[in-house]
VMD Tcl script that builds the backbone (N, CA, C; Angstrom):
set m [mol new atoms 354]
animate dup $m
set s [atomselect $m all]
$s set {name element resname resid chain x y z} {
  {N N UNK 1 A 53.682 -24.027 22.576}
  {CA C UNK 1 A 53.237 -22.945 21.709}
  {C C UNK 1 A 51.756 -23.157 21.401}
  {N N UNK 2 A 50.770 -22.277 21.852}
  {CA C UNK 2 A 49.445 -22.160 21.389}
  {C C UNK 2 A 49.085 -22.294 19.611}
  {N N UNK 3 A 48.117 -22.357 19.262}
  {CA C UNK 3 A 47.761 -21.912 18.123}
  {C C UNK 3 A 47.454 -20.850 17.956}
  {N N UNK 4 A 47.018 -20.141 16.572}
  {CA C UNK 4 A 46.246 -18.842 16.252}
  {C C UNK 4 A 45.141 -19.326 16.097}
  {N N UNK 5 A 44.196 -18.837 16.866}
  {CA C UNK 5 A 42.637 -18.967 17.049}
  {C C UNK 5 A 42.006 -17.507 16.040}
  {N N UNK 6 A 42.149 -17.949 14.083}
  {CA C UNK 6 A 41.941 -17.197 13.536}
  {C C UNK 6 A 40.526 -16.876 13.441}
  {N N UNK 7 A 39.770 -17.342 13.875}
  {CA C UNK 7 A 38.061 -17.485 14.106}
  {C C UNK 7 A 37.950 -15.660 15.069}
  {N N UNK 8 A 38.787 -15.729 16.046}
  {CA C UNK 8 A 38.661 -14.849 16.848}
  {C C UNK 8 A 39.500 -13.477 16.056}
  {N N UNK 9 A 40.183 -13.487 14.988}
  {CA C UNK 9 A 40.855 -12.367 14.577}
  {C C UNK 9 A 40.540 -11.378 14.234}
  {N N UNK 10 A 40.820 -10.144 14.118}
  {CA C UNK 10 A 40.036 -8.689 13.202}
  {C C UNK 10 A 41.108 -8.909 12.433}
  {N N UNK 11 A 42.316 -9.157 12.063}
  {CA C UNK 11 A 43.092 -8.711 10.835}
  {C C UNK 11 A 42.546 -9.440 9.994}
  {N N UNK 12 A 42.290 -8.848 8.618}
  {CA C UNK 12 A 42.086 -9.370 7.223}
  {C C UNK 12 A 42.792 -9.068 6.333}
  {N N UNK 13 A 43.417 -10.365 5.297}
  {CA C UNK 13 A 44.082 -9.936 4.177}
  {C C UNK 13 A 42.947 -10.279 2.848}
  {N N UNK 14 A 42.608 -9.170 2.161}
  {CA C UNK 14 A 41.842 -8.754 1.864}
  {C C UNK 14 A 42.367 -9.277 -0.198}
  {N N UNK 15 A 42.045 -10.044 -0.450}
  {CA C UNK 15 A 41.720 -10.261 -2.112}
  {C C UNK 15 A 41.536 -9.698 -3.190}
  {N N UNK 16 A 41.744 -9.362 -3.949}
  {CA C UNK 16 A 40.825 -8.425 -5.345}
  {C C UNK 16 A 41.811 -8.795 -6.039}
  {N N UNK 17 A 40.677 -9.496 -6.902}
  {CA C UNK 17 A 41.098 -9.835 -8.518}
  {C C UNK 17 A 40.148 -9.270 -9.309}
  {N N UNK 18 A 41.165 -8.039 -9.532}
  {CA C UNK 18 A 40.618 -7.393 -10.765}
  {C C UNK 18 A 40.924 -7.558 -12.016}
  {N N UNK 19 A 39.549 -7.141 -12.657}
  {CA C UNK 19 A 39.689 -7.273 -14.213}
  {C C UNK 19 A 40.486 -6.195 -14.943}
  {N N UNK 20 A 40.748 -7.002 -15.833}
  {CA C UNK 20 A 42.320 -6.091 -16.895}
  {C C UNK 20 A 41.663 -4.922 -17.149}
  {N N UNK 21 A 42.177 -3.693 -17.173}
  {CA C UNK 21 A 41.492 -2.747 -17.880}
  {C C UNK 21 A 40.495 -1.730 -16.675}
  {N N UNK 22 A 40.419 -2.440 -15.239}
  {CA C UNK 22 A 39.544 -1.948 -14.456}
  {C C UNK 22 A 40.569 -1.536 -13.412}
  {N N UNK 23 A 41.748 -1.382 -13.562}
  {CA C UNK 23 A 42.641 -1.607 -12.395}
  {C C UNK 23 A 42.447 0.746 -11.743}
  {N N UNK 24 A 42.256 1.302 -12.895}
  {CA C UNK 24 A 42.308 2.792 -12.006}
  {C C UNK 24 A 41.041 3.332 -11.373}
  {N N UNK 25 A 39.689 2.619 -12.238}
  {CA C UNK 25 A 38.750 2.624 -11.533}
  {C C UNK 25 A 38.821 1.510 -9.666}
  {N N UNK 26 A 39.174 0.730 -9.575}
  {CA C UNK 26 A 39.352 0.325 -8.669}
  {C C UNK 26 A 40.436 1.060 -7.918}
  {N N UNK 27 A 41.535 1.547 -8.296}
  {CA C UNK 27 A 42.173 2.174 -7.580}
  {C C UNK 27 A 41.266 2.979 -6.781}
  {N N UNK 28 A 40.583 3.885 -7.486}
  {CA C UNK 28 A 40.335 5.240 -6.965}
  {C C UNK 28 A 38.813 4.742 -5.831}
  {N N UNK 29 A 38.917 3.787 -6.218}
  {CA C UNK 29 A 37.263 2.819 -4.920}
  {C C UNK 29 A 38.363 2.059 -3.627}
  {N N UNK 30 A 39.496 1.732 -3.772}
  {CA C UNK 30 A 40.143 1.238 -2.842}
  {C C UNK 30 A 40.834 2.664 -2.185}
  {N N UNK 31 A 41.000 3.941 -2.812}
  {CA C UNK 31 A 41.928 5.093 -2.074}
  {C C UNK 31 A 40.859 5.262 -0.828}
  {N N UNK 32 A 39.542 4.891 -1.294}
  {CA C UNK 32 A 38.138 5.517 -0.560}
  {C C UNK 32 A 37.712 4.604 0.752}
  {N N UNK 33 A 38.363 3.074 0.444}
  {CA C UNK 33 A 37.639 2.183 1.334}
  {C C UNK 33 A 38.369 2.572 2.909}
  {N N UNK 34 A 39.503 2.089 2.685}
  {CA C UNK 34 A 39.907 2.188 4.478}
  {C C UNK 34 A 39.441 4.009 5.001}
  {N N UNK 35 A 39.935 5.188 4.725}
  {CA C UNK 35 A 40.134 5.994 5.541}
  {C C UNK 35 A 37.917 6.190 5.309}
  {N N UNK 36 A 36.852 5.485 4.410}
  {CA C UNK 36 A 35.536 5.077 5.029}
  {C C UNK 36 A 35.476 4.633 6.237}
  {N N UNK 37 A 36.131 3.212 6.247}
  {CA C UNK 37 A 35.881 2.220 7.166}
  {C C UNK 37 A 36.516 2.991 8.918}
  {N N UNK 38 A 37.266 3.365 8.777}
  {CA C UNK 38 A 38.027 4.802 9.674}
  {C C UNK 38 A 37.066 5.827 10.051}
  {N N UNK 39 A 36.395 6.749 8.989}
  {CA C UNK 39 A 35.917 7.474 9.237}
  {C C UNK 39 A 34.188 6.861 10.069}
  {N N UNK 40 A 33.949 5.945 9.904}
  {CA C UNK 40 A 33.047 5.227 10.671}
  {C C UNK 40 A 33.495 4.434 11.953}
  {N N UNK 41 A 34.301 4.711 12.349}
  {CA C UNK 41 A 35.146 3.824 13.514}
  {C C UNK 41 A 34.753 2.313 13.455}
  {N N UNK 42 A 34.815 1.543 11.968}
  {CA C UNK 42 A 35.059 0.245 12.322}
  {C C UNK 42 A 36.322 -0.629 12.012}
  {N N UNK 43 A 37.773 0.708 12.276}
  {CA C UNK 43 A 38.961 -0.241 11.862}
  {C C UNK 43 A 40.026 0.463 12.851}
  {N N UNK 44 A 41.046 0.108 13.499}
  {CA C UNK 44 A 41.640 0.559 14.395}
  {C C UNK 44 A 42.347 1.775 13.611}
  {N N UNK 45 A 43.024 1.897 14.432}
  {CA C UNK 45 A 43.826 3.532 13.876}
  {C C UNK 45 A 44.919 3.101 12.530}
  {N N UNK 46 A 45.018 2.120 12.637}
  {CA C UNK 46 A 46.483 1.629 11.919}
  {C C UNK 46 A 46.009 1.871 10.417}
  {N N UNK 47 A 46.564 2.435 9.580}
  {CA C UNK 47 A 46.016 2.630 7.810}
  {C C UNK 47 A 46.574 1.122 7.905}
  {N N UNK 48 A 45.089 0.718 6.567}
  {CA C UNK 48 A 45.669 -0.450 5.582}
  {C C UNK 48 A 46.857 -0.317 4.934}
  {N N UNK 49 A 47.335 -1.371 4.667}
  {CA C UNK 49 A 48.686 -1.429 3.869}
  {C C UNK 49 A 47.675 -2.235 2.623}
  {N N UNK 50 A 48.375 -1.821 1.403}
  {CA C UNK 50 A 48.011 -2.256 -0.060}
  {C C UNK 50 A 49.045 -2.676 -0.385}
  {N N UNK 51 A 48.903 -3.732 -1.055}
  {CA C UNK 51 A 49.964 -4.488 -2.202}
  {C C UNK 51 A 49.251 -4.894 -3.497}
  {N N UNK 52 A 49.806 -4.386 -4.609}
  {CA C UNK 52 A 49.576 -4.833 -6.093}
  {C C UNK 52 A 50.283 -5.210 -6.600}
  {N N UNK 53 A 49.830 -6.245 -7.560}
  {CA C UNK 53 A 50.993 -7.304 -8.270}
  {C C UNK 53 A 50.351 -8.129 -9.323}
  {N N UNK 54 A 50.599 -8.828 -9.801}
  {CA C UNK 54 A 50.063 -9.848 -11.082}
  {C C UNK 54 A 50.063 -11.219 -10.132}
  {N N UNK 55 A 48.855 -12.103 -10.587}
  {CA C UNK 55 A 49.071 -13.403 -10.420}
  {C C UNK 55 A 50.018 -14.411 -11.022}
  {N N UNK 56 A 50.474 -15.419 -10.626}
  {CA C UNK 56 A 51.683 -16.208 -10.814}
  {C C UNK 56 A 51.343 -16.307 -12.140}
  {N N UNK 57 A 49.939 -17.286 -11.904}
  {CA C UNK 57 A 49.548 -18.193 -13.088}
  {C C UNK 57 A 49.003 -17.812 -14.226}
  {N N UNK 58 A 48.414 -16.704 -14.265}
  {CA C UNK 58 A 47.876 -15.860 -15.279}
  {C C UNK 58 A 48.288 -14.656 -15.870}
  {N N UNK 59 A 48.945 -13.734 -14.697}
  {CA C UNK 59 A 49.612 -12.713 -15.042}
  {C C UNK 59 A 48.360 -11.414 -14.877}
  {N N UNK 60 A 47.346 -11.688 -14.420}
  {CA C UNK 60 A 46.319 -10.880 -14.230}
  {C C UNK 60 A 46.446 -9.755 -12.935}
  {N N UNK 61 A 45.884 -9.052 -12.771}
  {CA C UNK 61 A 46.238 -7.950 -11.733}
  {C C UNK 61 A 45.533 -8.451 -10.569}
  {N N UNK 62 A 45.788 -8.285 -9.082}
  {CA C UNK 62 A 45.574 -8.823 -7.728}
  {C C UNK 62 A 46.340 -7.471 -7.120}
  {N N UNK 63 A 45.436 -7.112 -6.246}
  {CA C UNK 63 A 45.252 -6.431 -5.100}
  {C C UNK 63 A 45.558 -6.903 -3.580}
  {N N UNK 64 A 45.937 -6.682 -2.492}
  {CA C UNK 64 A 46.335 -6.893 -1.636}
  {C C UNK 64 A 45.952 -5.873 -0.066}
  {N N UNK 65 A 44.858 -6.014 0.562}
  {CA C UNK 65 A 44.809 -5.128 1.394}
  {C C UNK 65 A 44.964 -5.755 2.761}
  {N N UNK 66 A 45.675 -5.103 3.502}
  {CA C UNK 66 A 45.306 -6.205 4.943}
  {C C UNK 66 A 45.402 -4.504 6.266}
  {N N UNK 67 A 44.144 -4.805 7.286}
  {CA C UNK 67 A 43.920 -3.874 7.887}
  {C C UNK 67 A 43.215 -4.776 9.230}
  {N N UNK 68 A 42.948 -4.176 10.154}
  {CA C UNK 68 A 42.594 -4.846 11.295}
  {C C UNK 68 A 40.802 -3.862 11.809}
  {N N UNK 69 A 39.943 -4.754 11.980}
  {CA C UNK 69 A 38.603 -4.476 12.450}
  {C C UNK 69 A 38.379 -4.474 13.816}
  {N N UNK 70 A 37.746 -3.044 14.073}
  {CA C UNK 70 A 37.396 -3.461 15.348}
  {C C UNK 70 A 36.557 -4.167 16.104}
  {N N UNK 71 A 36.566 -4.634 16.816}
  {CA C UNK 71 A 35.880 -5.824 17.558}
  {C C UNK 71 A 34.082 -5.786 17.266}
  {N N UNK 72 A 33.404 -6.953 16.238}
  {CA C UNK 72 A 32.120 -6.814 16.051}
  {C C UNK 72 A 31.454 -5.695 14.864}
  {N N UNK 73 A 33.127 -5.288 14.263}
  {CA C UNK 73 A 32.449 -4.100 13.352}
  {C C UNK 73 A 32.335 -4.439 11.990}
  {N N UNK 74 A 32.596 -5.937 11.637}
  {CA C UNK 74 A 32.508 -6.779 10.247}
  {C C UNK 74 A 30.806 -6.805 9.579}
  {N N UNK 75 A 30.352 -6.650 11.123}
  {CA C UNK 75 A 29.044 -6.956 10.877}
  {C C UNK 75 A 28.312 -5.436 10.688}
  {N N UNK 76 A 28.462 -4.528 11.132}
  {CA C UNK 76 A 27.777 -3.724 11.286}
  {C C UNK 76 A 28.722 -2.551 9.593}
  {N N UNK 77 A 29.721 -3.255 9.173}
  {CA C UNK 77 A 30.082 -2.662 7.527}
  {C C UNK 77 A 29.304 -3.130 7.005}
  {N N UNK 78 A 28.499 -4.538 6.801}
  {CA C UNK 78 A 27.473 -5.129 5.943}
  {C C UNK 78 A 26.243 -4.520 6.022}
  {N N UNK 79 A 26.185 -3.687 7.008}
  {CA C UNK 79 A 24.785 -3.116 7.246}
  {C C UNK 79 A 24.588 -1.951 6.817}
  {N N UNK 80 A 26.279 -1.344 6.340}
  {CA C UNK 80 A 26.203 0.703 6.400}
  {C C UNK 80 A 26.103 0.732 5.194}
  {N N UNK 81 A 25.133 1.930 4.830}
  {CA C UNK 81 A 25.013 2.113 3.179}
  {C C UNK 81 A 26.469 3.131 2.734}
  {N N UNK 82 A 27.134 3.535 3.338}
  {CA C UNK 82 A 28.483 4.189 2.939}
  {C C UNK 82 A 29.199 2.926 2.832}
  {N N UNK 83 A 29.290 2.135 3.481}
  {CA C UNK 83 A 30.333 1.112 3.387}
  {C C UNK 83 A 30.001 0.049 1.906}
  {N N UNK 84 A 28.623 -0.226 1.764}
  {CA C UNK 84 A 28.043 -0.625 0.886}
  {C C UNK 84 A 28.688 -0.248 -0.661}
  {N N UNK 85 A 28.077 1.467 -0.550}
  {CA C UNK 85 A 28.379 2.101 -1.716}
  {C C UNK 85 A 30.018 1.839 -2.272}
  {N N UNK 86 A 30.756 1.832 -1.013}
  {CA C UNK 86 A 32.520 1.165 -1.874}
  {C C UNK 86 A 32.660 0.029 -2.497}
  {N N UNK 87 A 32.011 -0.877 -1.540}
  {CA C UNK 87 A 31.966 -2.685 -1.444}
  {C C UNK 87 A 31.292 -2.916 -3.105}
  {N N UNK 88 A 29.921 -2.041 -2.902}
  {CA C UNK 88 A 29.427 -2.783 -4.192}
  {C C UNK 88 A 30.171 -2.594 -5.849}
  {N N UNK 89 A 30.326 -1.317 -6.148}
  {CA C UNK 89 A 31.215 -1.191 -7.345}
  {C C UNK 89 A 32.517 -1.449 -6.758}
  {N N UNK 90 A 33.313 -2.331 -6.094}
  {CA C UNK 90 A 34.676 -2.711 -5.899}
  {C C UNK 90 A 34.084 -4.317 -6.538}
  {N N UNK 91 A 33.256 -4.873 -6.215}
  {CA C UNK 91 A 32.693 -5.870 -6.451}
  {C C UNK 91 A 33.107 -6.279 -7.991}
  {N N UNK 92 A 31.972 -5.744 -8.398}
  {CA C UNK 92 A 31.775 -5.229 -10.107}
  {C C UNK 92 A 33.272 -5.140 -11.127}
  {N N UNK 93 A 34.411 -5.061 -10.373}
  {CA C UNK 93 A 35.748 -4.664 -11.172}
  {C C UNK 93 A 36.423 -5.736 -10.920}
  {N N UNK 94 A 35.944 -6.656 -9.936}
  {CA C UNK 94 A 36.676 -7.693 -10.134}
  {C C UNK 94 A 36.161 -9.045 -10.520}
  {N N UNK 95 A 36.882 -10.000 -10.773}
  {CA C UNK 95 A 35.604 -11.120 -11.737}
  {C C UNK 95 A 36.977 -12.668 -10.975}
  {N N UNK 96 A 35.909 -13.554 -10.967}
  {CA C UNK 96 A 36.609 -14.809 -10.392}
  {C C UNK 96 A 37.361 -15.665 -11.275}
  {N N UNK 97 A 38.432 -16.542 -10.726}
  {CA C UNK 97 A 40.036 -16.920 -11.266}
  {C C UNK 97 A 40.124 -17.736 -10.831}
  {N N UNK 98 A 40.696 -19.028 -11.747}
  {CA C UNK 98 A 41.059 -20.189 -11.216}
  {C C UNK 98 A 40.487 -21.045 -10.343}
  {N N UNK 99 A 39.433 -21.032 -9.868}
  {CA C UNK 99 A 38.274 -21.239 -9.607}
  {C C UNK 99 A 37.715 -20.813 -8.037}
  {N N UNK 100 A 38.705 -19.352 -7.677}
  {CA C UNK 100 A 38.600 -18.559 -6.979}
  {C C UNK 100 A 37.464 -17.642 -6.693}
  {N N UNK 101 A 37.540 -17.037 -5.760}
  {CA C UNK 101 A 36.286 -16.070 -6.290}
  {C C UNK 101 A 36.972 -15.137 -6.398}
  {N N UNK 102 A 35.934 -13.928 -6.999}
  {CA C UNK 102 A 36.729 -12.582 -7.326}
  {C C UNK 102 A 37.266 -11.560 -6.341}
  {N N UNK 103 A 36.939 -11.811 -4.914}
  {CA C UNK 103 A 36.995 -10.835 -3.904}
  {C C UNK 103 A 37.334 -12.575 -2.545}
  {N N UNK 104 A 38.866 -12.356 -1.775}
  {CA C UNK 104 A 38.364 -13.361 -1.130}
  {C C UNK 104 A 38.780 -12.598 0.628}
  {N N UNK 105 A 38.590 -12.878 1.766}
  {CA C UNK 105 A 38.529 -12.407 3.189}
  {C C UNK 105 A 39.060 -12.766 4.501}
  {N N UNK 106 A 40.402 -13.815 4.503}
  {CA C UNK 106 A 40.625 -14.397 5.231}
  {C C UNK 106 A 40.905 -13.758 6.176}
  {N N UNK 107 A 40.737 -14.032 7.591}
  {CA C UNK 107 A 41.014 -13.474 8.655}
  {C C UNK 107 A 42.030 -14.024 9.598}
  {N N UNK 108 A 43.272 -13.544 9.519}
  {CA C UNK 108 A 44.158 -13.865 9.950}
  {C C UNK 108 A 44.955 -13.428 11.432}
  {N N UNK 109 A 45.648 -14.476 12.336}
  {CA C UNK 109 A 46.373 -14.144 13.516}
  {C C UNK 109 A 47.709 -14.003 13.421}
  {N N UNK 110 A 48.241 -13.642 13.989}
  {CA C UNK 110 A 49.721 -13.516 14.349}
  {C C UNK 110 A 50.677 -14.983 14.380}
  {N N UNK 111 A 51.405 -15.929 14.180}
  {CA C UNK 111 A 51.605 -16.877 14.528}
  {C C UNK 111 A 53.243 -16.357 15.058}
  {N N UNK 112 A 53.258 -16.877 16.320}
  {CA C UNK 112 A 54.823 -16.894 16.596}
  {C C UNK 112 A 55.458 -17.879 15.887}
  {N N UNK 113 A 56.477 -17.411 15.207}
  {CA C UNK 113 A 57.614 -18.500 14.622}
  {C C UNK 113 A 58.369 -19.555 15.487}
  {N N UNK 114 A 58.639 -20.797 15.467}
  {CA C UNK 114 A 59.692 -21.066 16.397}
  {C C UNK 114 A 60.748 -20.653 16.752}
  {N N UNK 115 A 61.188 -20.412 17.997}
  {CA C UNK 115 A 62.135 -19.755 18.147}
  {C C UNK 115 A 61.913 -18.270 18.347}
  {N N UNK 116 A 60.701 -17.387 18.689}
  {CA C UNK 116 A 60.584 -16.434 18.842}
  {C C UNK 116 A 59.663 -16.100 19.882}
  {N N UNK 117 A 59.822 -14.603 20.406}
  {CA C UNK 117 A 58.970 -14.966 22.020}
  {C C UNK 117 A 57.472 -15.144 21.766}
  {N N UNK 118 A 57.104 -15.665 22.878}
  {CA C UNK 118 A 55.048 -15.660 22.353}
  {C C UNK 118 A 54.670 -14.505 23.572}
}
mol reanalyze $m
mol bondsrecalc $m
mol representation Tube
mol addrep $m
């Protein structure tokens, strides 16, 4: 069984820890981000999936986005002032935890389970 060579991945599960009290303003900046990132062709066809929930340890509100990039287009969202304009007040609503940061980006692969085909 290979590894996941997550270095090479476009899927991201996507972080936000938002602050109490900021959760509908952020809503309405997260309804905006993917079908942006879409309307600029830097995310495959597939809509993000969102998950919201409270943290274990605090009970604070956490966000959940995970969506897949297209190849080389991570870089060229840091550059677009539409993409900007979401990123930066999404920023602003969320504040860092546990000695987390407030927004985090991991980029994740597929891992076959044992016992399942590769």
């Amino acid at each position: 069984m290979s590894d996941v060579n997550t270095n090479q991945s476009n899927t991201v599960i996507c972080h936000y820890r938002v602050t109490a009290g900021n959760e509908k303003k952020f809503e309405a900046l997260l309804a905006e981000h993917w079908p942006t990132l879409q309307r600029l062709q830097l995310v495959s066809a597939a809509p993000s999936q969102i998950f919201k929930g409270l943290e274990q340890d605090n009970g604070q509100p956490i966000y959940f986005e995970i969506f897949e990039w297209l190849p080389g287009a991570v870089d060229r969202a840091h550059e677009h002032p539409e993409v900007m304009a979401v990123w930066e007040p999404m920023d602003a609503l969320c504040e860092q935890r546990g000695g987390k940061p407030n927004m985090e980006f991991p980029h994740v692969g597929i891992w076959p389970a044992p016992g399942t085909a590769t």
